[in-house]
PDB file of N, H, CA, C and O in Angstrom:
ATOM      1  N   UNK A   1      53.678  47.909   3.837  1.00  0.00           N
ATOM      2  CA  UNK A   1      53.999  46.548   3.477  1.00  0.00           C
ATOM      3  C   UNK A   1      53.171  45.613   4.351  1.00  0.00           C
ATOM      4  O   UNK A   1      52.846  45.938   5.493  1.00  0.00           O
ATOM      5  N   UNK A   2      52.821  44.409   3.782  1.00  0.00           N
ATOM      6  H   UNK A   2      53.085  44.145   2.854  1.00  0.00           H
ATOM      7  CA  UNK A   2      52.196  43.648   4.563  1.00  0.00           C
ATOM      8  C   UNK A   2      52.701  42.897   5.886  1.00  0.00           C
ATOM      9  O   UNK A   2      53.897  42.945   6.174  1.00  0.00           O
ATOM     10  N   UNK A   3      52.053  42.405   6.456  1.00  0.00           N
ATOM     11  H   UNK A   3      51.081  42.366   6.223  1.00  0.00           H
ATOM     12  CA  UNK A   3      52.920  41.689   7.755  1.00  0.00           C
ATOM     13  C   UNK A   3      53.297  40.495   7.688  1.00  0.00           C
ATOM     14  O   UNK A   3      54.329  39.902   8.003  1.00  0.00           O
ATOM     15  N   UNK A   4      51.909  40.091   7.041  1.00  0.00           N
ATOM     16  H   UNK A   4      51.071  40.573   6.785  1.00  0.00           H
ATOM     17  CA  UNK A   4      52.582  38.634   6.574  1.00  0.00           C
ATOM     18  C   UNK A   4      53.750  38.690   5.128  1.00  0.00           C
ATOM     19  O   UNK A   4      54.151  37.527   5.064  1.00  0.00           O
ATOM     20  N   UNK A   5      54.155  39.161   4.462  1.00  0.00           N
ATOM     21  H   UNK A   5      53.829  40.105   4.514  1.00  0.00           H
ATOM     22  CA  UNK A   5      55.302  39.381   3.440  1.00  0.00           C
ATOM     23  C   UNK A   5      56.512  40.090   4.469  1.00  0.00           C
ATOM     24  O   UNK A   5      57.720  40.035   4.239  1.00  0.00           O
ATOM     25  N   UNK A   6      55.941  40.692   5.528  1.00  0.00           N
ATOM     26  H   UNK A   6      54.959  40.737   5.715  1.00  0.00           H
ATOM     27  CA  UNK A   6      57.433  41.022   6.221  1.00  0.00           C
ATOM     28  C   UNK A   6      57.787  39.811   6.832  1.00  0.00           C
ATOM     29  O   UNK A   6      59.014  39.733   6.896  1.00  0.00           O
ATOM     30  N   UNK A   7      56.966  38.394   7.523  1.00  0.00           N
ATOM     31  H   UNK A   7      55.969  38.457   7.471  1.00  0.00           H
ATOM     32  CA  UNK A   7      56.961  37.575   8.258  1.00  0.00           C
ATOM     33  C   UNK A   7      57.893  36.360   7.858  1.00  0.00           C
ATOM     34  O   UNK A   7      58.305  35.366   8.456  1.00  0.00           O
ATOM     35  N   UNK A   8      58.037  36.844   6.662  1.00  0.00           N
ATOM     36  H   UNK A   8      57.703  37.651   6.176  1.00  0.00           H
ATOM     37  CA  UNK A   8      58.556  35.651   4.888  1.00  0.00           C
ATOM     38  C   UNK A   8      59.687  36.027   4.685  1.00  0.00           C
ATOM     39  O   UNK A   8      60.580  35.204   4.482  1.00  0.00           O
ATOM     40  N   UNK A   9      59.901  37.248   4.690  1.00  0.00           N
ATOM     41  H   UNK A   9      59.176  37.917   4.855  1.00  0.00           H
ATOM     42  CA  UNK A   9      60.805  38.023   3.775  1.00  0.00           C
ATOM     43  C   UNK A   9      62.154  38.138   5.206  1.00  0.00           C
ATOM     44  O   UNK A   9      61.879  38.376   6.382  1.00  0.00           O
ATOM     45  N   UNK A  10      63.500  37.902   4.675  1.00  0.00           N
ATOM     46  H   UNK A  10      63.724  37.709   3.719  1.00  0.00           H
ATOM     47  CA  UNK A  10      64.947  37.956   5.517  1.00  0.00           C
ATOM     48  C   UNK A  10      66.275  38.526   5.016  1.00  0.00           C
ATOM     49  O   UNK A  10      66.580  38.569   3.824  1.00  0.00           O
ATOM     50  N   UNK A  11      66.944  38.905   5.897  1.00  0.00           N
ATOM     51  H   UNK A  11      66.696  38.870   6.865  1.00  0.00           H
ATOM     52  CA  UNK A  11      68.094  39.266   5.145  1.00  0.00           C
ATOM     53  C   UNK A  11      68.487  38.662   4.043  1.00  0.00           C
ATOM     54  O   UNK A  11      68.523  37.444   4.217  1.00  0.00           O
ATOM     55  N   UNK A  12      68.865  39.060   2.748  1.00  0.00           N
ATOM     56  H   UNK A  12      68.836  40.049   2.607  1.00  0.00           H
ATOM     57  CA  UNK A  12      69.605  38.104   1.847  1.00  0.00           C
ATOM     58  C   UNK A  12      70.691  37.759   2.224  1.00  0.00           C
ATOM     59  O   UNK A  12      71.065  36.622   1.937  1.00  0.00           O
ATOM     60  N   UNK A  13      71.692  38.794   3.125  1.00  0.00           N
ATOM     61  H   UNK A  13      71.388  39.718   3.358  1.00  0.00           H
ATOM     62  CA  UNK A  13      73.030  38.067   3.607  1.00  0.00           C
ATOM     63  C   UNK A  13      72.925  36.873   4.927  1.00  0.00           C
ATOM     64  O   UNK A  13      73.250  35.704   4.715  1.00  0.00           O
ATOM     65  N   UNK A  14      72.514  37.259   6.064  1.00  0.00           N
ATOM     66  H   UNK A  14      72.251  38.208   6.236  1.00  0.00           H
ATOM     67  CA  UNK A  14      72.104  36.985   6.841  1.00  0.00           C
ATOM     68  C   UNK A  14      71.254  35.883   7.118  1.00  0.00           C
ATOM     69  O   UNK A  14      71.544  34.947   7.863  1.00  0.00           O
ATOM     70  N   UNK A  15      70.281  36.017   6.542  1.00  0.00           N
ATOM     71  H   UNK A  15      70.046  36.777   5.936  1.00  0.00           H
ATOM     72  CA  UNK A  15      69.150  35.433   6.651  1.00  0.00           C
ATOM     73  C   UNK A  15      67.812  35.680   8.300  1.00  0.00           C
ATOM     74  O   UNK A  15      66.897  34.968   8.715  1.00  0.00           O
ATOM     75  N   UNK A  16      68.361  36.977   8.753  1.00  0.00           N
ATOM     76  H   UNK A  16      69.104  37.555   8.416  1.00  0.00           H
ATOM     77  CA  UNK A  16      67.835  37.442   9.628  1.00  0.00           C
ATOM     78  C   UNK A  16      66.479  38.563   9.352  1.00  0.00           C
ATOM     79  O   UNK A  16      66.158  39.079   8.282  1.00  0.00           O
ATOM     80  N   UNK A  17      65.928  38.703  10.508  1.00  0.00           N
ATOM     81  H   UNK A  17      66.189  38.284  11.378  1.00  0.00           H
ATOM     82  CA  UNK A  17      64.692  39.513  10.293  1.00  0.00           C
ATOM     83  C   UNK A  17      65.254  40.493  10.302  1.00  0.00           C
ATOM     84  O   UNK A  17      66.383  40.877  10.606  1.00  0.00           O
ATOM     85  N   UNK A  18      63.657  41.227   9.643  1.00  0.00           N
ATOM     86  H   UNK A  18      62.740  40.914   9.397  1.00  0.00           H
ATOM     87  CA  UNK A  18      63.893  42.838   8.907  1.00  0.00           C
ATOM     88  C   UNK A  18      62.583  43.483   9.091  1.00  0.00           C
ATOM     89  O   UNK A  18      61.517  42.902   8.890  1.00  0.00           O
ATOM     90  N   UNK A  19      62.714  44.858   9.532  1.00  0.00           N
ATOM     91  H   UNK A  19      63.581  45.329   9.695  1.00  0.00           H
ATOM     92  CA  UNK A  19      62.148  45.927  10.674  1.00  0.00           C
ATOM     93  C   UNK A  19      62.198  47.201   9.177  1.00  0.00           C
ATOM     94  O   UNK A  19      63.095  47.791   8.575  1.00  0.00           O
ATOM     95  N   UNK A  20      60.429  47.131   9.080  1.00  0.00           N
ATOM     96  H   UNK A  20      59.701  46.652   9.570  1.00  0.00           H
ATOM     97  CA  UNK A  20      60.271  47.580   7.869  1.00  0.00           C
ATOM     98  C   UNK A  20      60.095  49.325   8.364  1.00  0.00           C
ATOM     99  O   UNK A  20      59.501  49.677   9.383  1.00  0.00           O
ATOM    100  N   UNK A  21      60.464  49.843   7.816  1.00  0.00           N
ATOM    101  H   UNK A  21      60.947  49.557   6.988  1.00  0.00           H
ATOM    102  CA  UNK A  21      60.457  51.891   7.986  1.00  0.00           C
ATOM    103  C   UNK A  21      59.465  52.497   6.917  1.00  0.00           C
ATOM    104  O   UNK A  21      59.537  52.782   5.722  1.00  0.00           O
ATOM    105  N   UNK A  22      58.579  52.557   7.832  1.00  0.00           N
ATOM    106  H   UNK A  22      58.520  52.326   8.803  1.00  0.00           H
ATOM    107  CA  UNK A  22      57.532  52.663   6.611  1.00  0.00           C
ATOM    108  C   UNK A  22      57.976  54.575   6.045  1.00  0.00           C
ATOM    109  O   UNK A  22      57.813  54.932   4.878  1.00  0.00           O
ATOM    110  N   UNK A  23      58.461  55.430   7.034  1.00  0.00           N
ATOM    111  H   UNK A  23      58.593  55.140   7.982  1.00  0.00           H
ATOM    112  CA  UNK A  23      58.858  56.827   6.806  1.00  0.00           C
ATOM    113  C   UNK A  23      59.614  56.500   5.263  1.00  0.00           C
ATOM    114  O   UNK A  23      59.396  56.983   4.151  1.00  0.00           O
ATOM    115  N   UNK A  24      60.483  55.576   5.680  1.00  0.00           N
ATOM    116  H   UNK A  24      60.660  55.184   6.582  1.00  0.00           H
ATOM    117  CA  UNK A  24      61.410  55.917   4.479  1.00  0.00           C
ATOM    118  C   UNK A  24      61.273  54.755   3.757  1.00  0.00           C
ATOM    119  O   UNK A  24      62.194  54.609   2.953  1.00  0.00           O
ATOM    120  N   UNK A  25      60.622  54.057   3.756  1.00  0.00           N
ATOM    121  H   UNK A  25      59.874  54.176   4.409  1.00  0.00           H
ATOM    122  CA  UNK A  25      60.170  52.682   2.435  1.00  0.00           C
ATOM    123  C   UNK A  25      61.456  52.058   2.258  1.00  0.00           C
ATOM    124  O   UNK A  25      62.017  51.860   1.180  1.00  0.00           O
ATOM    125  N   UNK A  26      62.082  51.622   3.970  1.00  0.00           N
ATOM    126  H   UNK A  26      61.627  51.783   4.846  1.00  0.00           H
ATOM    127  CA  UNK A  26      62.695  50.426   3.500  1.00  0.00           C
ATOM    128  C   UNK A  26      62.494  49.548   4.635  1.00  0.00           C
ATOM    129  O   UNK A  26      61.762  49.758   5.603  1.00  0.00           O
ATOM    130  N   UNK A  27      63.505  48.159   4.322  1.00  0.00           N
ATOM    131  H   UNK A  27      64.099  47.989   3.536  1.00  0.00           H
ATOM    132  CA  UNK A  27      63.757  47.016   5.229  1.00  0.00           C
ATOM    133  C   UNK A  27      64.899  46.855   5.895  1.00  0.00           C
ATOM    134  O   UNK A  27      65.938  46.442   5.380  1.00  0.00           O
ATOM    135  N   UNK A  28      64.738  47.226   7.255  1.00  0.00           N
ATOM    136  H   UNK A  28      63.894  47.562   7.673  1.00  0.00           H
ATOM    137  CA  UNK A  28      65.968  47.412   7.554  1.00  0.00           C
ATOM    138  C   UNK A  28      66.596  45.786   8.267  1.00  0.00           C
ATOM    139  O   UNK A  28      65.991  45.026   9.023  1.00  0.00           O
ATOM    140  N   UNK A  29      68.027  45.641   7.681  1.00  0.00           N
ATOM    141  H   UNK A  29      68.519  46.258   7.066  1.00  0.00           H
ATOM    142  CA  UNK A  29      68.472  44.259   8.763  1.00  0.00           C
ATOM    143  C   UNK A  29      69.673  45.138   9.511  1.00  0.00           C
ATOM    144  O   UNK A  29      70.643  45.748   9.060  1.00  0.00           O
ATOM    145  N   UNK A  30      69.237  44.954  10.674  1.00  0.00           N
ATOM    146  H   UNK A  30      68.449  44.459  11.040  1.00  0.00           H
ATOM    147  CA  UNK A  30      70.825  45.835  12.058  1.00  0.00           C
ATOM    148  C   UNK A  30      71.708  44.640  12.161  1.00  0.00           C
ATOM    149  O   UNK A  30      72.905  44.748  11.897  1.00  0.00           O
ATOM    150  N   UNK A  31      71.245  43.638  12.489  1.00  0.00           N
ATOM    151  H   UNK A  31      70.272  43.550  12.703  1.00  0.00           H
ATOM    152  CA  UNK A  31      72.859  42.648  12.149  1.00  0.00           C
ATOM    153  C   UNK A  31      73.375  43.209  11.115  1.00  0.00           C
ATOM    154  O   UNK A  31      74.569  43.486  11.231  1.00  0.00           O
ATOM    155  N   UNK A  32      72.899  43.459  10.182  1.00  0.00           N
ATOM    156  H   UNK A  32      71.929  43.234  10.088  1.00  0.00           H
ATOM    157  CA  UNK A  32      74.366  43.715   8.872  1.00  0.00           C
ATOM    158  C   UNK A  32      74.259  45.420   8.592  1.00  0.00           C
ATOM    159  O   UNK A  32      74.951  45.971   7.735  1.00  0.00           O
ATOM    160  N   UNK A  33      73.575  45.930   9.195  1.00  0.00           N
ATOM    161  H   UNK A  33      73.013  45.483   9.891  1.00  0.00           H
ATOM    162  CA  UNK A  33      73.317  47.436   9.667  1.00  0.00           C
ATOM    163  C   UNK A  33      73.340  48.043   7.914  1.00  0.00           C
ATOM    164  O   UNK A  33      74.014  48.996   7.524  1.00  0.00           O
ATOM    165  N   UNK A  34      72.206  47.002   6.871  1.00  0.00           N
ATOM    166  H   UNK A  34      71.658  46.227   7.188  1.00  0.00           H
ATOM    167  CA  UNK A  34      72.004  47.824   5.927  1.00  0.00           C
ATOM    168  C   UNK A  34      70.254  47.834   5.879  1.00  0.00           C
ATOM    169  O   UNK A  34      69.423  47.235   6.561  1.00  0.00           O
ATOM    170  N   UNK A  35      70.117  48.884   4.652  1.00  0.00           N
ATOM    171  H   UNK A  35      70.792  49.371   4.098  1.00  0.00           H
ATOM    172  CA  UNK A  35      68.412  49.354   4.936  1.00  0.00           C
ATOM    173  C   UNK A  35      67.967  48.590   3.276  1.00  0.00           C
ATOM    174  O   UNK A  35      68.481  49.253   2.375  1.00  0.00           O
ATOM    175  N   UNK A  36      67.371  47.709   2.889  1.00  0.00           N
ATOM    176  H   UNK A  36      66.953  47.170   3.621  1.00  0.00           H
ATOM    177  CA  UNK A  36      66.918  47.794   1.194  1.00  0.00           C
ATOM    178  C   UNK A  36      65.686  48.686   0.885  1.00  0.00           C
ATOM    179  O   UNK A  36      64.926  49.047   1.784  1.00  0.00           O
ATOM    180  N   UNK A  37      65.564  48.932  -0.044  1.00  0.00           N
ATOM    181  H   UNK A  37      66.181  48.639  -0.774  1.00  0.00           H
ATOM    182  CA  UNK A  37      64.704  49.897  -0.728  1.00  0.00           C
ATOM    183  C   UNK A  37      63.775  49.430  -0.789  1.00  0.00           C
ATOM    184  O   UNK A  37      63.986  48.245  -1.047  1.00  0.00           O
ATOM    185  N   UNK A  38      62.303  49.706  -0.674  1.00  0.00           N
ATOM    186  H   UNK A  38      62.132  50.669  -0.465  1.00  0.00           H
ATOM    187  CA  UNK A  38      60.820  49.277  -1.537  1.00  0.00           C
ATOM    188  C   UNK A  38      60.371  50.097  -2.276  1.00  0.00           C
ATOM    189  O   UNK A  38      59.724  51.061  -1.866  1.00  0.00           O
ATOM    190  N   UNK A  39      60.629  49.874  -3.519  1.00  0.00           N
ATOM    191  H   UNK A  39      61.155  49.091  -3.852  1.00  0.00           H
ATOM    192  CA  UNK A  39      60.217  50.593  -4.732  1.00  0.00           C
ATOM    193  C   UNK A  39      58.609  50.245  -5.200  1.00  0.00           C
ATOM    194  O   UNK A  39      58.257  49.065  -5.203  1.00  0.00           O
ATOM    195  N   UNK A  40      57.697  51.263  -5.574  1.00  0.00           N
ATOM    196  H   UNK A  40      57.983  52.222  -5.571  1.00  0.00           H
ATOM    197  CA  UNK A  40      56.314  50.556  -5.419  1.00  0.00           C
ATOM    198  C   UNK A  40      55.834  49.647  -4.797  1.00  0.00           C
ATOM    199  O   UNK A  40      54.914  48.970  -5.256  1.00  0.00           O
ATOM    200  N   UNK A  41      56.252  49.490  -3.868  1.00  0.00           N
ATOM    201  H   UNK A  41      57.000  50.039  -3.495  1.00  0.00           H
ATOM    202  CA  UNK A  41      55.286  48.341  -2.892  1.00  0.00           C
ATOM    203  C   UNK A  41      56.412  47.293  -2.623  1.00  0.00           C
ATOM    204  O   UNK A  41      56.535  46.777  -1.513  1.00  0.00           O
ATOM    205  N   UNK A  42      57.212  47.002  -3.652  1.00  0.00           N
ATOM    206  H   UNK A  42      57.112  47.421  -4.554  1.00  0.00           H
ATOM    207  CA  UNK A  42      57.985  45.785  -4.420  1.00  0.00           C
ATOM    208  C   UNK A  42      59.511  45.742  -3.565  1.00  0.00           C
ATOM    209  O   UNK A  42      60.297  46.616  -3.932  1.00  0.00           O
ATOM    210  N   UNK A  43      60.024  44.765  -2.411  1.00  0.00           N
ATOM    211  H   UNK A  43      59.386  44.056  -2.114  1.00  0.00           H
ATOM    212  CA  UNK A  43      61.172  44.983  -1.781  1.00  0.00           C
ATOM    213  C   UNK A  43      62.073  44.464  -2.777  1.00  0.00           C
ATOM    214  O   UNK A  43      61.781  43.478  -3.454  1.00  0.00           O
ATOM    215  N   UNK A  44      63.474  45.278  -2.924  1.00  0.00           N
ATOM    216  H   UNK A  44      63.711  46.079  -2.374  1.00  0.00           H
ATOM    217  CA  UNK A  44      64.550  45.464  -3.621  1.00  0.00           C
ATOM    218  C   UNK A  44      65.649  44.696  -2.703  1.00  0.00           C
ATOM    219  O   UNK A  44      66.510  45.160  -1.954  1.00  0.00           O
ATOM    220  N   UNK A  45      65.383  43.632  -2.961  1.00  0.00           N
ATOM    221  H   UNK A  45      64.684  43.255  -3.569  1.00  0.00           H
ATOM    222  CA  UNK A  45      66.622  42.564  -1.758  1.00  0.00           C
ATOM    223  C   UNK A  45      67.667  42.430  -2.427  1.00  0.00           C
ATOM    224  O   UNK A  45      67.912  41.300  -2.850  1.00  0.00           O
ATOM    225  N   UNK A  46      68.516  43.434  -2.699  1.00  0.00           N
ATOM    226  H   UNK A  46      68.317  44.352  -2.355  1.00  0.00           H
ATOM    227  CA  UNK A  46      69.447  42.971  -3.722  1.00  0.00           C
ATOM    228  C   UNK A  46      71.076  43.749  -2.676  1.00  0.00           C
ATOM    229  O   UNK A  46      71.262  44.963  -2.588  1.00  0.00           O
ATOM    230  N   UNK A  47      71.778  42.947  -2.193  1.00  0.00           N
ATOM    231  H   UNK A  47      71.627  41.961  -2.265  1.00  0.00           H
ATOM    232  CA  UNK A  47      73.022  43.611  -1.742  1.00  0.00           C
ATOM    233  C   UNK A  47      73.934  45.129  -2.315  1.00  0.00           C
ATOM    234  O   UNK A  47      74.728  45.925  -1.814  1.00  0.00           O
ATOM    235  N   UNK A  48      73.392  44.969  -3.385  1.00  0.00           N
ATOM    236  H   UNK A  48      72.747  44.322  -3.792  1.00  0.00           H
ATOM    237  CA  UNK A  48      74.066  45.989  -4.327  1.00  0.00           C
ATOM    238  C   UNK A  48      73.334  47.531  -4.754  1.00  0.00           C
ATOM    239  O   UNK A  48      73.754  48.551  -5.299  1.00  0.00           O
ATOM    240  N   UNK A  49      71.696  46.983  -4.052  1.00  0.00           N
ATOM    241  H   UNK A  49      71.354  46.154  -3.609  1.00  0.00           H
ATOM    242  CA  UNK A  49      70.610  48.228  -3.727  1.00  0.00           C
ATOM    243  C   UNK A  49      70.611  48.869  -2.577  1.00  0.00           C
ATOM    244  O   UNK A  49      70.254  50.036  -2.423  1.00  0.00           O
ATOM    245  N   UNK A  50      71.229  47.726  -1.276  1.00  0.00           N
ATOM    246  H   UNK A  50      71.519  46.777  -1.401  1.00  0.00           H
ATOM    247  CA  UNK A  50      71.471  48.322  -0.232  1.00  0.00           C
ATOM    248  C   UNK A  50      71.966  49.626   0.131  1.00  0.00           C
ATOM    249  O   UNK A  50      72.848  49.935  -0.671  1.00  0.00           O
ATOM    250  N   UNK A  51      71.762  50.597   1.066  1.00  0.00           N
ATOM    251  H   UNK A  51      71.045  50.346   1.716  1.00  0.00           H
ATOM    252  CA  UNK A  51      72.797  51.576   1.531  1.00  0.00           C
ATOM    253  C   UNK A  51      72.988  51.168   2.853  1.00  0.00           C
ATOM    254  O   UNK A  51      72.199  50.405   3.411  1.00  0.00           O
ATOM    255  N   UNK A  52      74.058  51.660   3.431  1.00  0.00           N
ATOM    256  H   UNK A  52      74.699  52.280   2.978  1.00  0.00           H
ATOM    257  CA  UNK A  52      74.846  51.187   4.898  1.00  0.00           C
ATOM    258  C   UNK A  52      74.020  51.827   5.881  1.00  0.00           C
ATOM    259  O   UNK A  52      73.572  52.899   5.475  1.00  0.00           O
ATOM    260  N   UNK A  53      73.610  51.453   7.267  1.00  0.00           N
ATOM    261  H   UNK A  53      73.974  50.582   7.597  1.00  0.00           H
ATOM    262  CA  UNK A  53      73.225  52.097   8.119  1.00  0.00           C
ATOM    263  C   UNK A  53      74.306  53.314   8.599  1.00  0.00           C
ATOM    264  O   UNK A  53      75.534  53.272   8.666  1.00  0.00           O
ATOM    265  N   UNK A  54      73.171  54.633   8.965  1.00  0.00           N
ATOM    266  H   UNK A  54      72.173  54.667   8.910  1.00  0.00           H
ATOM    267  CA  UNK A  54      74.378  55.573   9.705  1.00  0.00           C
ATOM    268  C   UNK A  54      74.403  55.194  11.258  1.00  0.00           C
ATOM    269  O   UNK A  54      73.473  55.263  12.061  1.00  0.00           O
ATOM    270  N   UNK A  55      76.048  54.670  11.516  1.00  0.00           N
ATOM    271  H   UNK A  55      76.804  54.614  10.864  1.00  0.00           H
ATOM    272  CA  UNK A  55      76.375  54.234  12.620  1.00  0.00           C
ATOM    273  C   UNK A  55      75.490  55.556  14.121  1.00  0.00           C
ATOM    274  O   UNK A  55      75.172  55.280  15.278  1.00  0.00           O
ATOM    275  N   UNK A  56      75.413  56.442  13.615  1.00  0.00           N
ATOM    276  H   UNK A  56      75.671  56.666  12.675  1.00  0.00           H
ATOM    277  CA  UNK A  56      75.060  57.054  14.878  1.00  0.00           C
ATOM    278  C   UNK A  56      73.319  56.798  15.055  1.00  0.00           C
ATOM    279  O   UNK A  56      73.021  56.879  16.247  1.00  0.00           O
ATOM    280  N   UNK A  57      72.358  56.569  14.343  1.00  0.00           N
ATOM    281  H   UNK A  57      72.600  56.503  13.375  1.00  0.00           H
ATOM    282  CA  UNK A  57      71.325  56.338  14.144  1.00  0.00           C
ATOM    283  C   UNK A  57      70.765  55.325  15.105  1.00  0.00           C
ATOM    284  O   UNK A  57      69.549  55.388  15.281  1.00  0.00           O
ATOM    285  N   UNK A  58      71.574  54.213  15.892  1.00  0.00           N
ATOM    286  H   UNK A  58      72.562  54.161  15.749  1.00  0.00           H
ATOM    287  CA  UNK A  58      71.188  53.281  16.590  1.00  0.00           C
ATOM    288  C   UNK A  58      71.851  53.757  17.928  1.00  0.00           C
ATOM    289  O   UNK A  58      71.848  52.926  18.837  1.00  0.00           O
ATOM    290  N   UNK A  59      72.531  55.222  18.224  1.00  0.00           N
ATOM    291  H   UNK A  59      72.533  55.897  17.486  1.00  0.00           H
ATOM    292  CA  UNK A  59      73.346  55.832  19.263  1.00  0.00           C
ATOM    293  C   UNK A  59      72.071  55.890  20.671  1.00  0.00           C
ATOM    294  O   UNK A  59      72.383  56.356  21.767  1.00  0.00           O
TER     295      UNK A  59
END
């Protein structure tokens, strides 16, 4: 993903920054400890695409 489109791009709940995983092609926001998807290139900011962070992952 680009840097400048990560630089733009924020939580939809939140409105906080997001710490892109390029391993697993998503955006992660840890305030709200969920990850969104990037499907072809294309970030999936949608609350309802989200999955929850696994609480032990930030241990």
């Amino acid at each position: 993903m680009e840097s400048r489109l990560l630089d733009i791009l924020v939580c939809p709940l939140c409105k906080g920054r997001l710490e892109s995983l390029r391993a697993d092609d998503e955006l992660v926001c840890h305030a709200d400890r969920l990850a969104f998807p990037v499907r072809d290139g294309i970030p999936v900011m949608l609350e309802s695409e989200a999955r929850p962070l696994d609480p032990v992952a930030d241990a």
